[in-house]
N, C-alpha and C positions, 0 to 999 in steps of 0.2 A: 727791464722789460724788453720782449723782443718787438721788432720791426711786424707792422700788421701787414695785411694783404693789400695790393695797391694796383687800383684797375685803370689800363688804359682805356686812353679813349684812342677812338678807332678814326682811320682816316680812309672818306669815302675817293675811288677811282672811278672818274666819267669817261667808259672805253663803249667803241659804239658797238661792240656784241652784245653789251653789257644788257640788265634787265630795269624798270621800274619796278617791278615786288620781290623788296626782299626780308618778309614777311617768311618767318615767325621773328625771326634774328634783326633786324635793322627798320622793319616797314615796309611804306610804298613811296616811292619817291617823283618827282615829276619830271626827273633827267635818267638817262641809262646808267646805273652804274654798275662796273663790271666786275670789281674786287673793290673790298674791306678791310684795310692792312690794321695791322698793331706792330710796331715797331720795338725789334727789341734783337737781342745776338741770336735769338731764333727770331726768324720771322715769321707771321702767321697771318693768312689769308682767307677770307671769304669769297669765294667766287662765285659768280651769278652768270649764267651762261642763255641769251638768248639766239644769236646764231653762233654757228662754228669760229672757236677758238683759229689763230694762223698754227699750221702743220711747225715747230719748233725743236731746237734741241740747246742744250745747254752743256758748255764747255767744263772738265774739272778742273784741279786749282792748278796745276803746273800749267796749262796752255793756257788759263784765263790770266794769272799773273806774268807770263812772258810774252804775251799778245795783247792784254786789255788793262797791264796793272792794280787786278782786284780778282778778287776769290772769283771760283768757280760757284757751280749751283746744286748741288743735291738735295733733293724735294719726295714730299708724299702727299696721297690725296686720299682723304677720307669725302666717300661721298653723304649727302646730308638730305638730298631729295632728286631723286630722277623720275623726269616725265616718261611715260612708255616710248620708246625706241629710244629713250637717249644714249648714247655712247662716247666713251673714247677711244684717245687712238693710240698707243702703246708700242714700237717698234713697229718691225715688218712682218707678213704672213709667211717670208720665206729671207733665206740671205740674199744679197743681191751684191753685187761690183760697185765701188767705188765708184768707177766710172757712167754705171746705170744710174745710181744713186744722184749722180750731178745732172743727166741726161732728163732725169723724172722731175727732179725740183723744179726746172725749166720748161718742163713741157707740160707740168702738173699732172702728170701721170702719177705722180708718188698720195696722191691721195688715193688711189686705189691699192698702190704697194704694201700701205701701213696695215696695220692689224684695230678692225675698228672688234671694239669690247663693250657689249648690252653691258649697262651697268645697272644698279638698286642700289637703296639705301643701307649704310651700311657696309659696302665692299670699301676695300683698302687698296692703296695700289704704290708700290717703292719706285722712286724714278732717279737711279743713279743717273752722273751724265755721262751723256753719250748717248741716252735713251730719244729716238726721235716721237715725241707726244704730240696731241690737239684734243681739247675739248669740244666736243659736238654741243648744240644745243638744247636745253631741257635739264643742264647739269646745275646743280649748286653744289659747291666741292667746300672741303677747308682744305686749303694748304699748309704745310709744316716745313720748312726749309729754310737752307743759310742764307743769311742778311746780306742776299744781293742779287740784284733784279737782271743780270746779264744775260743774253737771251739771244739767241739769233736763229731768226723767223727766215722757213724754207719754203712757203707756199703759203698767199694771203687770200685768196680766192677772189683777186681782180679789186683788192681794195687800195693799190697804191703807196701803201707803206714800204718803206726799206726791206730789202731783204740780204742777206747775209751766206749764198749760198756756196761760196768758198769758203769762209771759216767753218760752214757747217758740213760740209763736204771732208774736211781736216778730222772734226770731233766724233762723228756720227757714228755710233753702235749700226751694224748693218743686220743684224742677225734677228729672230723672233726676241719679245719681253716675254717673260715667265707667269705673267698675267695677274691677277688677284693675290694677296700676301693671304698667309693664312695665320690668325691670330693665335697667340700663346699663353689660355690658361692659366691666370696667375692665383687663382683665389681669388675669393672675399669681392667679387663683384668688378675685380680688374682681368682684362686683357694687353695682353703685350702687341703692338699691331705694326711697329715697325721701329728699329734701331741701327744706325752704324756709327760711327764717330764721331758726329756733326749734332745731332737730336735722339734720342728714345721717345716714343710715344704710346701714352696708356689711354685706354678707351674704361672711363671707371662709370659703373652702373649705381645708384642706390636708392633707395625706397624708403629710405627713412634717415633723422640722425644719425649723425657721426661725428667724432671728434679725427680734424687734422691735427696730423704730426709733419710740420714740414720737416724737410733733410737738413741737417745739420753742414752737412758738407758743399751743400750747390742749392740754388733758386730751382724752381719750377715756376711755368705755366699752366694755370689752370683755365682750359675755353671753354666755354658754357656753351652747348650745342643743342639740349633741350632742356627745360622745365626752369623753375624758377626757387628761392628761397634766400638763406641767408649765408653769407661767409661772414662770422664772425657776429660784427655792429652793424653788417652791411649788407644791403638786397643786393643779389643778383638777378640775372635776366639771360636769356639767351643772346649768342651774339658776344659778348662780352671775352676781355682778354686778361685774365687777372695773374698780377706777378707775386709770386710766395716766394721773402726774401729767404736764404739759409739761415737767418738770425732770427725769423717770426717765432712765434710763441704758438704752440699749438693754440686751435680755433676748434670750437663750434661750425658745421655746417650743418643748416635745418635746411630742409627740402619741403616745396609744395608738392605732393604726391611723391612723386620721382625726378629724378633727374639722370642727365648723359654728362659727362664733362670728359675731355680731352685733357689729360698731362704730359706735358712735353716739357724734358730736360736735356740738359749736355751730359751724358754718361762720362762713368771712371774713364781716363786715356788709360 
């Protein structure tokens, strides 16, 4: 008999942008929390955004192992609910100089340089690194990225935290991001919505029973982003981060009305 589905449990982050509702997925809480990790060689995030995210960029794996001895950071964001005017910030509106680029981090001009992006539910967005990014507030994102939180913040908006703006000065893509991913029609209720060599991610829709068939060859995650029913013997819920080993047994999944779920795997090398 194979290996059944095995859900983590999720570990809450008290960051002060962070929010108290994180309601449909987690509740309401009576401390800010700002992300929802599940831990695993993909890592997966809930983020909760009530002020602006720090303006950040993330290093990839040759200068984060010669500089910081641990992997670089390539990441995506599926958004899950934006309040009217929320936005992110996604590269620049134009190329700029290295030289400008260090000049703005310091003078916080670079929050005007970046490229802010109305977002909805529903959009997708690829952040290889190099990408300089920030969450505005009114965002609840999930993140999908490799298992490591390295990070060096270019502009905190007068909050006192470390900044990092020579290493990020070193990394930083200068040029506009290509904006929203556009998803790829897979059939049968799945979309392809973002892959490179680190994760794939499928955005799978259904309305009814189905039987899984996990992969023979690799685990997946399966995130519960809306509705409710069963994997297998087992309720799920929104919020939720469940691992399907390569050796499970195909399952049953029942569904309350419908459901959204997120799959994210390590594609063939």
């Amino acid at each position: 008999m194979g290996l059944k589905p095995l859900r983590f449990l999720p570990w809450d982050r008290r960051l002060i942008w962070g929010s108290t509702d994180l309601d449909p997925w987690f509740g309401r809480r009576d401390k800010r929390i700002g992300e929802v990790w599940h831990l695993f060689p993909i890592l997966t995030k809930f983020i909760f955004a009530s002020e602006r995210l720090s303006i950040q960029v993330h290093p990839d794996d040759d200068y984060a192992w010669r500089h910081e001895g641990q992997w670089g950071k390539t990441e995506m964001w599926y958004v899950l609910r934006a309040e009217p005017g929320a936005q992110i910030a996604l590269g620049f509106r134009e190329t700029i100089t290295r030289e400008r680029f260090r000049q703005a981090a310091l003078s916080g001009e670079i929050k005007e340089l970046v490229q802010w992006i109305p977002i909805q539910a529903g959009d997708t967005f690829f952040i290889p690194p190099g990408t300089v990014h920030a969450i505005g507030p009114g965002a609840v994102l999930c993140e999908i990225q490799q298992n490591c939180d390295l990070t060096y913040r270019i502009y905190d908006y007068g909050r006192g935290r470390d900044l990092h703006v020579d290493k990020a000065t070193d990394v930083a893509f200068l040029g506009p991001h290509p904006g929203r991913s556009t998803p790829v029609d897979l059939g049968e209720g799945r979309k392809l919505l973002a892959s490179c060599k680190y994760f794939a991610t499928e955005l799978i829709e259904a309305g009814g029973p189905l039987v899984w068939a996990p992969d023979e060859e690799r685990f997946h995650l399966l995130i519960v982003i809306e509705g409710r029913g069963r994997l297998g013997d087992e309720p799920f819920h929104p919020g939720e981060c469940w691992l399907i080993p390569a050796t499970a047994a195909p399952f049953r999944l029942d569904v309350d009305g419908a459901v959204r779920l997120l799959k994210t795997y390590v594609p063939e090398p």
